[in-house]
Each structure stands twice: as C-alpha cells, then as structure tokens.
N, C-alpha and C positions, 0 to 999 in steps of 0.2 A: 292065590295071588302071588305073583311073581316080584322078589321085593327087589326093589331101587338098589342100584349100585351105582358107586362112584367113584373114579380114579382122579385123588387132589396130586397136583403137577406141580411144575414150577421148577426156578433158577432154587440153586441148592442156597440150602441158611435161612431162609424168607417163612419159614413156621409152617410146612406146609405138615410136619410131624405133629406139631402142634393142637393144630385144628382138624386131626385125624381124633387124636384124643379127646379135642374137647366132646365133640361133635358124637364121638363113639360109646361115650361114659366108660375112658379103658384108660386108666393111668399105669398099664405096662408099657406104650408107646414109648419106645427108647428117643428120648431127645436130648440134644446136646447144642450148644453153638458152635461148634466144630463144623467147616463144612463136609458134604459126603458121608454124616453118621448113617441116614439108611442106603444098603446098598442094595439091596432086592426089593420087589413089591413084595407090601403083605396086607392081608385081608383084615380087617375087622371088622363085624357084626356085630351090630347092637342089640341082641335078641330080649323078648319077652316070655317066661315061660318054653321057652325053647324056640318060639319063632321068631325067627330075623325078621326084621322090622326093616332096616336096609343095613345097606353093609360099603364099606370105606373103602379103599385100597391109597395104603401110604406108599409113596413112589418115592425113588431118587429124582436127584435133579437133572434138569437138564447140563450134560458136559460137551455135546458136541451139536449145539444145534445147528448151527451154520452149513457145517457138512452134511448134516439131516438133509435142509433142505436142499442145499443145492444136487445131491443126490435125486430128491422126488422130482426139482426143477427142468432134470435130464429127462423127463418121460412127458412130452405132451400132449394129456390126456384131455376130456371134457369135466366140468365139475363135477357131474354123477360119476366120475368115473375115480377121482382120486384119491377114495378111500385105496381103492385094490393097489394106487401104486406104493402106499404106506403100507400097506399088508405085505405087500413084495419084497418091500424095503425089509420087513421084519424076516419073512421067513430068511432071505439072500444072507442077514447079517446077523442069524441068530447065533453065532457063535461066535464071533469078532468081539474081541476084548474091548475092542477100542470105542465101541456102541454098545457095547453092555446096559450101561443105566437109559440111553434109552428105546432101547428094546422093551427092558423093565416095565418102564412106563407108558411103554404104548400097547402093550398089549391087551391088559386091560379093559382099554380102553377100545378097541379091535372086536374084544369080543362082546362090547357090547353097553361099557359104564358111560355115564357121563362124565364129562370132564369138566373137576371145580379148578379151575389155575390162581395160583395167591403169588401176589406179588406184597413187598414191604414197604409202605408208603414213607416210612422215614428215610429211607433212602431214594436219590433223584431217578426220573426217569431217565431209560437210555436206550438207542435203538437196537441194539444187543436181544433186548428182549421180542423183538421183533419177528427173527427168525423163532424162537420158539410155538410163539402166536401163532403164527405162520401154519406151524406143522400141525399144531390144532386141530386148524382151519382146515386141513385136508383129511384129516380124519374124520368130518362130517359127523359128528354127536353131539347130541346138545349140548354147552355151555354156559358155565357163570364165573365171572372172573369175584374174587374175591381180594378185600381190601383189607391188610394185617397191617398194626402198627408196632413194631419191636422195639424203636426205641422214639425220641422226645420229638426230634423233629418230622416236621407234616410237607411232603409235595402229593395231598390226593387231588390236587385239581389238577394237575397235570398227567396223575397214573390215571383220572376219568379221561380224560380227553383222546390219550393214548387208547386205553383198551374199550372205548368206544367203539372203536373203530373194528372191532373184534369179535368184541360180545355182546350183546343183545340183554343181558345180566349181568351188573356190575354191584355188590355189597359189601359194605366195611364190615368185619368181622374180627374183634379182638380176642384169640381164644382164653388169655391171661385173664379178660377181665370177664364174658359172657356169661350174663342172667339163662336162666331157665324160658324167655321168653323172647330174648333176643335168637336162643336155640330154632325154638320154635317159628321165630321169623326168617330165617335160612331154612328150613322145610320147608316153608311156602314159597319160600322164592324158587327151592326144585321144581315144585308142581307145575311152575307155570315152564318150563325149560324144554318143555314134549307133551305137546297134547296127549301123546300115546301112556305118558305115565300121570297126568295130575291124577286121576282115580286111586290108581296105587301109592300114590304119594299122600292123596290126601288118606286114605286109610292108614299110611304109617305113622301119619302125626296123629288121630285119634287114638291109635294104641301109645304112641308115644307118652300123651297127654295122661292116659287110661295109668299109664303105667309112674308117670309122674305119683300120679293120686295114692298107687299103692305103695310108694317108697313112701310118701308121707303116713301113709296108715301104719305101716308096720314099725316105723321112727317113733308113731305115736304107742304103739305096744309096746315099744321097748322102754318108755321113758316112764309108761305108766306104768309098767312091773318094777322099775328103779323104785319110783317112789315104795308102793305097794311091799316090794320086799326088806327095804331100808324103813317105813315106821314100824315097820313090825318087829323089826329083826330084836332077839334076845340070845346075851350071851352070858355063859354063867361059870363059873369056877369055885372049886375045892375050898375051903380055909381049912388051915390046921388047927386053931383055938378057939376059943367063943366069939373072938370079934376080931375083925378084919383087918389084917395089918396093912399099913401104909403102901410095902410094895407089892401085895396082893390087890389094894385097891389098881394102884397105878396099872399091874397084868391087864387086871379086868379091861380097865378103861382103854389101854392101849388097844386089846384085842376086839374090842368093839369099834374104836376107831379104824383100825385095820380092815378088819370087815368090811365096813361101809364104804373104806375108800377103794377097794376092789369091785366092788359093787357098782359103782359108779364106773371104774375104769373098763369093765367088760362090757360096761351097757353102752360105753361111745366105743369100744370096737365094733359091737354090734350094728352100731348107728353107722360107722363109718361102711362096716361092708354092706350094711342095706344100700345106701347111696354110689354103690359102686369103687368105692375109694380102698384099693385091697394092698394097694403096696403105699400109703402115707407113712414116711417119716414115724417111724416107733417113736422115737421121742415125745408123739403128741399123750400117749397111751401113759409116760411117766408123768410128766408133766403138763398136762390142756392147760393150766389156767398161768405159767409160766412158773413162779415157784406163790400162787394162791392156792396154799391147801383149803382144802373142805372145811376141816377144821378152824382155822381160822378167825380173827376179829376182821381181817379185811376185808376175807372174803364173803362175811355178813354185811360189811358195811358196802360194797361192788352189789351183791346179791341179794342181799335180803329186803324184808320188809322196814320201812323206816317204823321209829316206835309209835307215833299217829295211826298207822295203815296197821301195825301189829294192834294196838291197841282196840282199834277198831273193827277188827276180826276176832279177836278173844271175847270182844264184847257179843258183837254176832253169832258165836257159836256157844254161848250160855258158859266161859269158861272164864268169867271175869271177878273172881270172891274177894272181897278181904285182903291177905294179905298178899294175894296173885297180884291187885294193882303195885304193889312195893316192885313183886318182883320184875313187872312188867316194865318198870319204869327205871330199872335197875340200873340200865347202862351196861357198859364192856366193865364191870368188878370183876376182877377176878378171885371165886371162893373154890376152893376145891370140893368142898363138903367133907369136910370129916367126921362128921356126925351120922356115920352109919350104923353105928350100935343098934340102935331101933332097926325099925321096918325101911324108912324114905330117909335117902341123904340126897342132897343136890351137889351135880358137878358141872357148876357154869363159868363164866368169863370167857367164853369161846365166841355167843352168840349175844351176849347179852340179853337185858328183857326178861329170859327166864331160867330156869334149868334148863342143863343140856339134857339127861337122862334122870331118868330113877336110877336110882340104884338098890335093891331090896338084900336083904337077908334074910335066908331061906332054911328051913331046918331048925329043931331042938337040940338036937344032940352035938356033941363034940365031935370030930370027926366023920360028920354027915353033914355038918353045914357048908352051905353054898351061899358066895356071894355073887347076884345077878344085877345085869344092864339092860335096861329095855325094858318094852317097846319105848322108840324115841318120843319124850314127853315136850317138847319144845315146839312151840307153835309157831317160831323163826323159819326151822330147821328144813322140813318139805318147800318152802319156797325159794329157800337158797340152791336146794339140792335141783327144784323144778328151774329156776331163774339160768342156773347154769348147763345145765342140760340142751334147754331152749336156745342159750345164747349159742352154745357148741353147734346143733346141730344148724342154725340159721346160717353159722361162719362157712361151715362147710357143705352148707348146700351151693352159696355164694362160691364156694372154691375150686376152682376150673382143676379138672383131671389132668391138663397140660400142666400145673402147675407141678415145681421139681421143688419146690423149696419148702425146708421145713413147717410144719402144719403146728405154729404156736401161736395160743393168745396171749397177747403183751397185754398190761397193767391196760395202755393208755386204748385198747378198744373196751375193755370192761367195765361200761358206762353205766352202768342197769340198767339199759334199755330195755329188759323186758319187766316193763311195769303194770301189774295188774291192776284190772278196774276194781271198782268195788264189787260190781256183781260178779266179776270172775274167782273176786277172793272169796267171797260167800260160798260159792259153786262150790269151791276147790277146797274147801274148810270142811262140807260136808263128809268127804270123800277122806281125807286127811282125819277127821275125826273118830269116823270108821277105820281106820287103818291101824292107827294109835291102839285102839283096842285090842287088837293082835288077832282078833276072829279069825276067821277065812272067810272071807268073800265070795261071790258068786261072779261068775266069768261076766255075766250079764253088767255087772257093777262096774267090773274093770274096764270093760268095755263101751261104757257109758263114758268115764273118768277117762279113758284114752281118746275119744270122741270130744271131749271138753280140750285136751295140749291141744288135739289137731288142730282145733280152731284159732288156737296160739300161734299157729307155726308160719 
C-alpha cells in the first residue's frame, strides 16, 4: 500500500503548522505566531512500527500569489492541461528568490499530495485569498479546505460560502482543541477526496485506530507496573544504637518518600512518550500536579478515596478489625509514630484513615540493626497514586501536540473525576492486596490488573 500524502497550504499565520502537528502526533513541528516561521517544505509521517500510515508536508505560505497566477493566466491552455502549466511555472522559477515559498509548496503537491488549504475563521474573508484558490485549482489534486479557529471571533459562514466555490470538502478543524475522534473524522473526510485513495485511506485509519488501542495498552502497563512497584517497594537503613533515632527515622522516611515520588515521575515520562509527546515542557515531570505532592493531605483529599468508599473497601477486602475501624475513621491527625522501638510504628497524617507505612525494626544485635519502610500498608494510598496517574494520562491524551504551552495541572481541574465504582474498587483491592504483600507476581496477574486501568481510561 502506497500511503496518503498531503501538502497543508495556505496564507501564512493561519495554523496551517499547527494541524501538521496535530494531525501527525509530532510536537517537534516548529510553531510560532510570527509570520513566515516555516520557510521550506518538510515531511512528516506518522508511522506505526515503522510503516507510514500517511505522511504531512508542512508548507510556507503563500507570498506572491497574485503573480502566481497571473503568470499561469499568460498560458492559455485546456483544463486537462493546467497542471503542466503550474509544473512549468515551477521548474522556470525554481531558483528565483522571489517565489521561493511558493515553489516550496507546490511542489509537493506536483508530485502527487493532496492538497488540505486552512484558512482562520476569526479573521474576515477577503478576496486576496482568491488568487491562492485559484492556483490550487490549476494544479488538479484533490482538495479539502479546512476551517481553523485562532482566535474568539467567527466569520465561517462566510469562509463556507467563499470556498465553496472551491472545494468540494470544506471542515472546521481546531487543532488546539481536537479529540481523538474528531482526528479520525478528518481521515474520513480524505477518503472521500479521490476515489483512487479511499481504500488506502481507509486502511490508514484502521491502523490508525489499531494503533490508538496500543498507546492505550502500553499507558496501561506502565500505570500498572507504578502501582505494582510502589506497594511493594521497601527501603531500609543502618541504625547506630538499639532504637532508632528521630533523624534516622525522618532518613528513612524521606528516602522512601523520594523513591516513590520518582517512580511516579518516570512512569508519566513514559506515559508521555508512549502518547507521542517527546518534547513537553519538563516542568510537567517537576511538577504534574502544580505544587500537589504525592505526599500530601490535598492531594488525598483531590485523589483519594473518601472515608465511606475507603471504609467500604477495607470492609471488602477482609481488612476491617478492631482497632483498624479507629484508625480508618482517623481523619487528616497528624502522628508521626514514634513508637518504633518494637516491631510496627505508624507514620500517618499524610493520607489520613490509616497508616501511611510500616515501619519495622530489623536485627538483634547493635550495629546490625536496620530500620525498614514498607511495603506500603495504606489502603488510601494505590488509589491516589492510580486516581492521579488516570487523571494525567486522560489530560494529555486530550492535549493537542500543536499545543506550545506548558503541560500543568492547576488545583482548579483536579476534581476527582476519576471516581471508582464499587465493583471497580473491589477488582482493584484485590490486586492491591496482593501487591502489599511484596510477593512477586506473575506477568499473567499484572496483565489482568493493566487490562482492569485500560477500562479506566
């Protein structure tokens, strides 16, 4: 299969970089409001496992359309015939500065792309854009005009009426703001553009689709090895004397906290470059949740289970004794636990409800003992870690590869919307229970539990 190509055109400034990016899942696409930032064609392919599915070509704008045409206007040829005088035009003026950008874009298109033209609906029609149409029209490739909105104000009843007149395909297309299925709705509108490609067109949106599914599977492996290696995780340290001093505990505790918050921050770079997203703003990798650490009371109270939903999942997983309901009902107290002399100290007020961690003491002897953290014992804690994970990768699945602006969650979108059912917290408690344990699991298991997010997502 010979895959689809397309050269997106247009008056310069009008997003036509934009919707190279959206359209291509490639947030290297240099864009700017400046006009004239591209000044060459250039290619991008959207490939899967190495095969181009189709492939883009980001143009400059049009600078000299007028003289374009009136140039072709000098040759009068039959319809069939006024591709070759545009070909003419290109080879005659291929080194003329003065037609540079477009040569650029027409050649392309010469050799064979379709041609998507975006014009800005917030700004008025005018017949300027005319002549650009025009030269199009004489280059005889199929066509779809596309309909970008940059900024508030709307004249598309009047850019319809105009490129009516034009195109045969006319689509609003925001690439700022386009879903995954508005995508999808601009591959079908190619299909229908040349009988000679809907076949190949429609095969590129099944791989598309195909391919959709696997960034969501492998989003799901990554979220469920977070969970998976965060209850598990155990960290332990040296003490010098029989019992553990205050800023030995505090070591301990930081370096377990540390841990986990790394663990979490490699697993949305991961997430980010599954989804294509390879040059996002580092600052999301400091900061995702803007300054809601992990740790946190907020970010329990954004994230976590309310004490009803926790209460009723401890009860469900056989984990609900005595003096557990006190602690379940605990609230955001903050105790550090200093009572680790024995075996079990608690360190909560982070998550409320329960203990954050165990904390064990390890070893008889004086200078052989170890104070340890872990595995995480808090039945809050996997649902904050899973809740925020979810809400990350949903934000930036939603987040268009045109987009230039830094990739942060503010307070006021961390709504908890991801609220689990009761049979999902049942599912998900299982698995969580298991995990707590510190066993090692079988791939089969994790893969069951990563099959459980996807259904999340």
């Amino acid at each position: 299969m010979k895959h689809p190509t397309f050269a997106v055109v247009g008056h310069p400034n009008k997003g036509k970089s934009s919707i190279v990016s959206s359209l291509s899942l490639d947030d290297s696409v240099a864009i700017s409001n400046v006009p004239g930032t591209t000044h060459t064609k250039r290619s991008f392919p959207l490939k899967v496992d190495g095969v181009i599915i189709y492939e883009l070509f980001d143009t400059p704008g049009f600078q000299r359309a007028r003289a374009v045409l009136a140039w072709l206007e000098q040759h009068e040829v039959s319809a069939d015939k006024k591709h070759t005088v545009v070909e003419a035009f290109v080879r005659e003026h291929k080194n003329d500065p003065k037609f540079h950008d477009e040569i650029e874009l027409l050649e392309p298109i010469l050799e064979g792309a379709g041609i998507i033209y975006v014009v800005d609906a917030s700004k008025p029609y005018s017949s300027e854009y005319e002549a650009e149409m025009e030269i199009l029209r004489w280059c005889n490739q199929p066509s779809m005009a596309l309909i970008n909105h940059i900024e508030a104000d709307d004249f598309t009843q009047e850019w319809k009426r105009a490129l009516g007149h034009y195109f045969k395909l006319i689509r609003t297309y925001n690439p700022m703001q386009a879903t995954y299925k508005e995508h999808i709705s601009i591959l079908e509108s190619m299909a229908h553009l040349n009988e000679e490609w809907t076949q190949s067109i429609k095969e590129s949106i099944t791989l598309f689709q195909t391919h959709h599914k696997q960034m969501l599977f492998e989003v799901s492996n990554i979220i469920s090895n977070l969970l998976y290696e965060s209850l598990r995780y155990k960290e332990q340290i040296k003490i010098r004397f029989k019992e553990a001093t205050e800023e030995e505990q505090q070591e301990l505790e930081n370096k377990y906290k540390t841990k986990l918050r790394k663990l979490e921050k490699r697993s949305y770079e991961a997430i980010a470059k599954t989804l294509h997203h390879n040059t996002l703003n580092q600052e999301i990798f400091e900061l995702p949740f803007e300054d809601i650490d992990l740790f946190s009371k907020e970010s329990a109270a954004i994230f976590g289970l309310s004490k009803k939903e926790l209460l009723m999942t401890s009860t469900t997983s056989g984990a609900l004794t005595g003096a557990g309901v006190d602690l379940l009902l605990a609230g955001h107290t903050g105790f550090l636990g200093a009572a680790i002399g024995g075996i079990v100290g608690g360190v909560g007020g982070y998550f409320g409800f329960e203990e954050l961690y165990k904390v064990k003491l390890l070893g008889k002897e004086v200078g052989k003992k170890q104070l340890q953290i872990g595995p995480m014992q808090n039945k809050n804690f996997p649902y904050i870690l899973l809740s925020r994970a979810l809400f990350y990768t949903k934000k930036l699945l939603n987040y268009s590869h045109a987009n230039r602006e830094s990739f942060v969650i503010e307070r006021s979108e961390a709504l908890r919307l991801n609220v689990f059912s009761d049979k999902e917290r049942q599912k998900l408690e299982k698995y969580h229970k298991l995990f707590r344990s510190s066993k090692k699991v079988e791939s089969k298991t994790l893969q069951e539990y990563s099959t459980l997010i996807m259904s999340m997502l």
